[in-house]
C-alpha positions as CSV (number, residue, x, y, z in Angstrom):
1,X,66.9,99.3,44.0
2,X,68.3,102.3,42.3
3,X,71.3,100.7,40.8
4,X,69.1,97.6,39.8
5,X,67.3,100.2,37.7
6,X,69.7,102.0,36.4
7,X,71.5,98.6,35.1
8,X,68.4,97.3,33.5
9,X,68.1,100.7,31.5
10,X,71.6,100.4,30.5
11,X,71.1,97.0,29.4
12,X,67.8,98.3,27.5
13,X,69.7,101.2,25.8
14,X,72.6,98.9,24.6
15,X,70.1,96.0,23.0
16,X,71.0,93.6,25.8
17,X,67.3,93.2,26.8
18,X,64.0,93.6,25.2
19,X,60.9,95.0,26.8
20,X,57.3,94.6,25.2
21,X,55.1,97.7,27.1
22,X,51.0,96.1,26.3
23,X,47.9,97.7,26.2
24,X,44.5,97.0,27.3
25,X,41.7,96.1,24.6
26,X,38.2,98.3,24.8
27,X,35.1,96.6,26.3
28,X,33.8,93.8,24.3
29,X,36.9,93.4,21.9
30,X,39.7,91.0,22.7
31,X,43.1,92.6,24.4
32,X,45.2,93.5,21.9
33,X,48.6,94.5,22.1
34,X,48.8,98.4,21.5
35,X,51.6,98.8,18.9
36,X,54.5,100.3,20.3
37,X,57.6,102.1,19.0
38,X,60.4,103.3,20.4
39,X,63.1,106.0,19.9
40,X,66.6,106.8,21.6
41,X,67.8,110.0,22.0
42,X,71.2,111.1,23.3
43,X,71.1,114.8,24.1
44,X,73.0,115.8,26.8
45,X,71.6,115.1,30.4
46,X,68.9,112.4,30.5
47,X,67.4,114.5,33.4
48,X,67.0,117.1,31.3
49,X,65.8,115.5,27.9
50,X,63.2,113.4,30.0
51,X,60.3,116.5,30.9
52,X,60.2,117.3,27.2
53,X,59.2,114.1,26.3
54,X,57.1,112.8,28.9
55,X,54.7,115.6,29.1
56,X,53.3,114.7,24.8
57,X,50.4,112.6,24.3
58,X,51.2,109.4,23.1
59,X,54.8,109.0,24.9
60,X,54.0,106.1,27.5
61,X,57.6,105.6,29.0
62,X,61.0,107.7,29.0
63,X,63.4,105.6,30.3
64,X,67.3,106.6,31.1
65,X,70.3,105.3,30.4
66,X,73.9,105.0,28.4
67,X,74.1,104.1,24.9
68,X,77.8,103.1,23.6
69,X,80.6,103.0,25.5
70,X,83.2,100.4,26.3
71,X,82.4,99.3,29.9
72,X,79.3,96.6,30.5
73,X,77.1,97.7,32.8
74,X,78.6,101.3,33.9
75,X,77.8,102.9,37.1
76,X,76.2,106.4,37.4
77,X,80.0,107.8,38.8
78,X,81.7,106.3,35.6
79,X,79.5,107.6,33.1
80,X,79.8,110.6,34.6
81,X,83.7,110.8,34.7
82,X,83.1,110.9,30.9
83,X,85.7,107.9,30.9
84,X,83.2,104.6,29.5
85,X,82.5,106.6,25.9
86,X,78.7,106.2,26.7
87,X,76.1,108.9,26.2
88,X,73.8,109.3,28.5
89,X,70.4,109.0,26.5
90,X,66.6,108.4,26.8
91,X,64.6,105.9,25.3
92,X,61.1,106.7,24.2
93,X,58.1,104.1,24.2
94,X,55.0,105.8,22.0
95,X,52.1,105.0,20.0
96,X,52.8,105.7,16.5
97,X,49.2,106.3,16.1
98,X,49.0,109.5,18.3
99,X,52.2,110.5,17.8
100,X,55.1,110.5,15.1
101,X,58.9,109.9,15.0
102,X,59.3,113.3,13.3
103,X,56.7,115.1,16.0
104,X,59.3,113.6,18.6
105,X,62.4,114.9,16.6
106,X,60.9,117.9,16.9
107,X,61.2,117.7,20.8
108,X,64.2,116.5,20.5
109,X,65.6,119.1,17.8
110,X,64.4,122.1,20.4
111,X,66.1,120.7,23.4
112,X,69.6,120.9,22.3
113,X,71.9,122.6,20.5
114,X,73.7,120.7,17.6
115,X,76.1,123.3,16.9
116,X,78.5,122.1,20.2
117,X,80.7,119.0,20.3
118,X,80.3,117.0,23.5
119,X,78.5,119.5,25.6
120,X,75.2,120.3,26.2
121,X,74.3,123.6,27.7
122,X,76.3,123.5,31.0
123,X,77.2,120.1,31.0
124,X,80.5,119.3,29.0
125,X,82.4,115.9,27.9
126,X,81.6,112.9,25.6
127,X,79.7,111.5,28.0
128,X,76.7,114.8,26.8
129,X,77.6,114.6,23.0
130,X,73.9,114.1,20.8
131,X,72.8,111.6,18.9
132,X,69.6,109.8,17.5
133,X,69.1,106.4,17.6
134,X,66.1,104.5,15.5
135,X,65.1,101.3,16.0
136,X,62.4,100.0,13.2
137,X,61.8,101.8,9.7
């Protein structure tokens, strides 16, 4: 189940699948769906960059995964081994309305360090480099 997971993230993060989160409609109006944005970040470990993110109001999913890379589909292990050229990365789902792109930069911004090529704190090869990732205007 894990590795089913993991593979639909991967496939999320490199634009292979699309996924459309919906909210619920208050009582007495018709169910809308709530708009939804998202945002990929590539800052080091994804186990690390996910607390930061899922803790703010407005964030409704952090989902991890690989962006780049040259293998389709990469395992944990070969991610890892720093030999694919992925990132490891998160992808946020929010609500623009309660919170912005440049409030999650922010997050983002104070949970690395962008003065270090391909290494994050104590984790070191391409596969930690930072990057960020938009994905509407």
């Amino acid at each position: 189940m894990k590795k089913l997971i993991m593979l639909l993230v991967a496939m999320l993060l490199m634009g292979g699948m699309h996924m459309a989160l919906a909210g619920e409609g208050g009582k007495g109006s018709a169910a809308l769906p709530k708009k939804q944005e998202k945002a990929t970040f590539a800052g080091g470990c994804f186990w690390c960059m996910e607390p930061p993110f899922e803790k703010l109001e407005g964030v409704d999913a952090v989902i991890s995964g690989y962006t780049g890379g040259r293998t389709e589909n990469p395992k944990y292990e070969e991610v890892s081994s720093g030999r694919t050229g992925h990132a490891e990365a998160i992808e946020v789902h929010y609500d623009p309305s309660r919170i912005t792109y440049a409030e999650l930069l922010d997050v983002f911004w104070r949970n690395i360090d962008p003065t270090t090529r391909d290494r994050q704190f104590v984790d070191t090869g391409s596969q930690y480099r930072t990057a960020v990732f938009y994905h509407s205007e």
